[in-house]
Steps between C-alpha positions, in 0.01 A plus 500: 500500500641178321576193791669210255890632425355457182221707486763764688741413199261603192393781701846640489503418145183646409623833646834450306332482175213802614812754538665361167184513330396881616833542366444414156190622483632882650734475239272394204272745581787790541615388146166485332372862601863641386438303192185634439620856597794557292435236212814438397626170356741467748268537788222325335735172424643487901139517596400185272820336592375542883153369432638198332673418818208545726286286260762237494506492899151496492505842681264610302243278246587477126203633375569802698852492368394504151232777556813702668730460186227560263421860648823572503600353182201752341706805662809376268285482198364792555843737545627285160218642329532795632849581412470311190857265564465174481804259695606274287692177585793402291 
C-alpha cells in the first residue's frame, strides 16, 4: 500500500484510468467482433471510428490500430466486390 498522499493520489488515479480503459477496450472489442460478424459498412465504420479513439488515447498502440482497420477495411472490400456497387462520393 502507497504511504506519501502522493503515492495514495496516483494510486487512485491509476485505478480511475484501469476502469476507463477496460471500458474502451470492452467496447472496442464488442464493436470489432459485430463488425466482423455482420460486415456491414455501417458496423464496420463505428468499429474504425472506435479504434481511432483508443489509438488516440493511447488505449491501445497505433500499430495495432492500423492492423485493426486494415482487417476490417478488407471485409468492406470484399462485400463491394461482392455485390459489385461501388459508393461513390459526389
Amino acid at each position: 500500500m502507497p504511504v506519501t498522499t502522493t503515492a495514495k493520489r496516483a494510486l487512485r488515479s491509476s485505478k480511475n484510468k484501469e476502469t476507463v480503459n477496460k471500458l474502451i477496450i470492452k467496447k472496442l472489442e464488442v464493436a470489432v467482433r459485430i463488425a466482423k460478424r455482420s460486415k456491414t459498412s455501417e458496423k464496420v465504420l463505428k468499429a474504425v471510428s472506435l479504434v481511432d479513439r483508443a489509438a488516440k488515447k493511447s488505449v491501445i498502440h497505433k500499430n495495432k490500430a492500423a492492423r485493426i482497420k486494415s482487417q476490417l477495411s478488407k471485409l468492406l472490400v470484399k462485400t463491394v466486390k461482392s455485390t459489385g456497387k461501388t459508393s461513390k462520393k459526389k
